[in-house]
Every structure is written in structure tokens, then in C-alpha cells.
C-alpha positions in Angstrom: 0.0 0.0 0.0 3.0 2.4 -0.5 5.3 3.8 1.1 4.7 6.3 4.1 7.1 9.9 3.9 8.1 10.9 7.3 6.4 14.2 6.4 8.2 16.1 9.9 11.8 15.8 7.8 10.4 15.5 4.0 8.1 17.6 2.3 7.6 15.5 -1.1 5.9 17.4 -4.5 4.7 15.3 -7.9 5.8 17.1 -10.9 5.2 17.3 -14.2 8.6 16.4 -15.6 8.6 18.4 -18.9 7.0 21.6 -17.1 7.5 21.1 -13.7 4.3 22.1 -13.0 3.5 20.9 -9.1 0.6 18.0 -10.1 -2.3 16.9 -7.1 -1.3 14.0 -5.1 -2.7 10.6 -7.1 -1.5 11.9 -10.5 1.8 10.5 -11.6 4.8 12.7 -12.3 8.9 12.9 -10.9 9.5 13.0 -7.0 10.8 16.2 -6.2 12.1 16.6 -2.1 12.3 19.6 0.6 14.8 18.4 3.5 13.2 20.6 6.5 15.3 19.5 9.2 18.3 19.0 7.4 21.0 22.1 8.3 24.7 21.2 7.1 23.1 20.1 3.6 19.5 21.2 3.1 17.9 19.9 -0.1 15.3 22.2 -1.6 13.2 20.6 -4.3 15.5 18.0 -5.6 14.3 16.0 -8.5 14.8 12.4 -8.1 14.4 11.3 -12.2 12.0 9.0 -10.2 8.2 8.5 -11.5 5.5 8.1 -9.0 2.4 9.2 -7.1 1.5 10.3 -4.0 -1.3 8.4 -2.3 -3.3 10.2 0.7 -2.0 8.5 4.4 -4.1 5.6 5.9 -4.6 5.2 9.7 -1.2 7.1 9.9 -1.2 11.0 9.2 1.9 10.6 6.5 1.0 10.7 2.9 2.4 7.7 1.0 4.2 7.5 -2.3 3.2 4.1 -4.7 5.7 1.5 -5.8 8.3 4.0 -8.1 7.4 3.2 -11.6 10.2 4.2 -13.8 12.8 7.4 -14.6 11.8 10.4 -16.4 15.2 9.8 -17.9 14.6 6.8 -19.6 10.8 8.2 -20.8 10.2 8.1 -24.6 7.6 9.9 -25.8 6.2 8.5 -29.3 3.2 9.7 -31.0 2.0 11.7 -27.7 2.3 8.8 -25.3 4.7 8.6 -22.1 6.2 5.1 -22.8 9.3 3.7 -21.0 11.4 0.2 -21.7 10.5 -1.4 -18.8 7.0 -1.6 -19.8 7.9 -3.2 -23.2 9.9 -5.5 -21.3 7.4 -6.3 -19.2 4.8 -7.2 -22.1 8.2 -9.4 -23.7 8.3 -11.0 -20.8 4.7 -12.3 -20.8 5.0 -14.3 -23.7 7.1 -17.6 -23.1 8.4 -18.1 -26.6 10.7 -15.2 -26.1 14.2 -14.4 -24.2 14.6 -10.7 -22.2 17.2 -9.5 -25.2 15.7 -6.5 -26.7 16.6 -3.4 -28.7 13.7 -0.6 -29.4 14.5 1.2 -32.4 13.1 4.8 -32.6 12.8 6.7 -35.9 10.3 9.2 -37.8 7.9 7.8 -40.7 7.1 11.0 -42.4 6.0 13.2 -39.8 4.9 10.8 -36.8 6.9 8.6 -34.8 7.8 5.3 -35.1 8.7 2.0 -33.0 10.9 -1.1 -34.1 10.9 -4.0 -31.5 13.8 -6.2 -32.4 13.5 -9.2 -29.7 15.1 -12.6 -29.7 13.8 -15.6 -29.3 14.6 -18.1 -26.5 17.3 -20.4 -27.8 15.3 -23.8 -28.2 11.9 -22.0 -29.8 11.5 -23.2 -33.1 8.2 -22.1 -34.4 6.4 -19.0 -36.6 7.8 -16.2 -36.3 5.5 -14.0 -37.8 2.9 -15.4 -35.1 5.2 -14.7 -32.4 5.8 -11.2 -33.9 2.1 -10.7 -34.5 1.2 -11.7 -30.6 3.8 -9.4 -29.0 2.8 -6.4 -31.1 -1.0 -7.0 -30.1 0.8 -7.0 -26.2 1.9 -3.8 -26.9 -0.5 -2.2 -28.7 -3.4 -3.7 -25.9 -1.6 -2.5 -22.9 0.9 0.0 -23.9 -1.3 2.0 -26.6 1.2 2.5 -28.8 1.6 0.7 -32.3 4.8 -0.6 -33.5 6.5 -3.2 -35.8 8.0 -5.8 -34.3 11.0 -8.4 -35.7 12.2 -11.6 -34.4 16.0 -11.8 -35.2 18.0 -14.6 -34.5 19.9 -15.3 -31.2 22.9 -13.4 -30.7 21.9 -10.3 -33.1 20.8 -8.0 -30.1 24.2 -6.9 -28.3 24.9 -7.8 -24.6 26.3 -5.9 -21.8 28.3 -6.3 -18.8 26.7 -2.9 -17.0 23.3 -1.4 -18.2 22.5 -2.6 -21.6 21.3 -0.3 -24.4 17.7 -1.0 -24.9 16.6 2.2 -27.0 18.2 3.7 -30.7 16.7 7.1 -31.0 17.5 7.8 -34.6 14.7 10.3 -34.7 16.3 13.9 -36.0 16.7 16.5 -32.7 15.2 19.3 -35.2 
């Protein structure tokens, strides 16, 4: 049920990440921090890059913040909607046939966005892969809201890493 701010020492704020407009408690925005009883270092409105909400306190006074969601670092926005990697992960991950290797490739088709889900297979699937593409774009396109192609390339083609691996090619133009 979240967890509770020790509101005497933390005065948290939801904002909007792109405006930083301050948003009512419930919405979802970054996590932005007061220290009030903090005197060799205070903090005064320090963005976190973390995406939550604030939920109203229970039996306790303290408000609580929900389970953190996501950075507003790693947020791509594509055709007007907030969508980050974990969330296509998470819809990847739902479907047995495939393996957690992934690259999202992000590029302009005339003058709207456009997504490329390149995702492997798990080692001993043999099977259609057009089906298996089909099925994970409908996973996406259900629960995400966002359409995109999606390829099945053989094992090996999406690159690993030792440290945090590079799930997203922008090759939109910065214009």
C-alpha cells in the first residue's frame, strides 16, 4: 500500500517532468524533495528522475508514495504517449516463446513517430515467427497504446552488456 514519507523531515511534490508544473497528489509525475530539518546540507526541491504518485495517508497522518514506476530519464515519448522500456519489457516477458534481449528502435515515418521491436527468441523456440511477432505487437499495442512493428532476429543479433544494456536507438532527428 506504499510507502509512508516521514512528512516532519520530507516535504515530497509530484511534478510534471517536462514543465514542472506541481501536479495533485494521485497523479503521476517525478518525486521532487524539501529536507526541512536538514541544516549542514539542506535539499530544496531536488528532483529524483523517479516516476511516481502520491497516495493520501491511511490510519497514519503521513501521505504515501506508490511503488516508483520508472525514470523520467529513460521516458520516450512516441506519437503523444509517455512510454518507457520497462514496460515493453514487461509485455516481452509475458510471452514464453521469447528471451529478455531486446533493442527498441526509434525513428520518424514522415512526420509521426515510429517504434521497431527487435527481440530474440529463446534459444530452443522453433516455431512462426511472424505469429510470435504478431502476438507481441498485439501485447503492446493492448496494454501500452502504442503501435509498433516488431522483428524476431536470431539469437545473438541483439548486443549484450556487462553494465546497463542499451535498450533504445533514437534515430529520430533532434530538429
Amino acid at each position: 500500500d506504499g510507502l509512508h514519507i516521514w512528512e516532519d523531515h520530507f516535504y515530497p511534490e509530484i511534478i510534471d517532468p517536462a514543465t514542472g508544473e506541481i501536479l495533485p497528489d494521485g497523479e503521476y509525475g517525478e518525486l521532487v524533495f524539501t529536507s526541512l530539518t536538514k541544516q549542514a546540507l539542506p535539499l530544496v526541491r531536488y528532483r529524483t528522475r523517479d516516476l511516481t504518485r502520491l497516495l493520501p495517508g491511511t490510519a497514519r497522518t503521513m501521505r504515501r508514495m506508490e511503488k516508483i514506476t520508472g525514470r523520467s530519464d529513460d521516458m520516450l515519448i512516441i506519437r503523444g504517449v509517455n512510454v518507457f522500456p520497462s514496460q515493453i519489457e514487461e509485455q516481452i516477458l509475458k510471452i514464453a516463446a521469447l528471451a529478455p534481449h531486446y533493442v527498441l528502435e526509434l525513428y520518424r515515418d514522415g512526420p509521426l513517430d515510429a517504434l521497431d521491436v527487435l527481440v530474440e527468441p529463446k534459444p530452443d523456440w522453433a516455431g512462426d515467427s511472424a505469429a510470435l511477432a504478431g502476438e507481441l505487437q498485439h501485447h503492446i499495442k493492448s496494454f501500452i497504446g502504442i503501435s509498433s512493428q516488431v522483428r524476431i532476429v536470431p539469437n545473438g543479433t541483439v548486443e549484450r552488456s556487462m553494465g546497463k544494456a542499451k535498450r533504445v536507438i533514437d534515430r529520430r532527428s533532434k530538429n
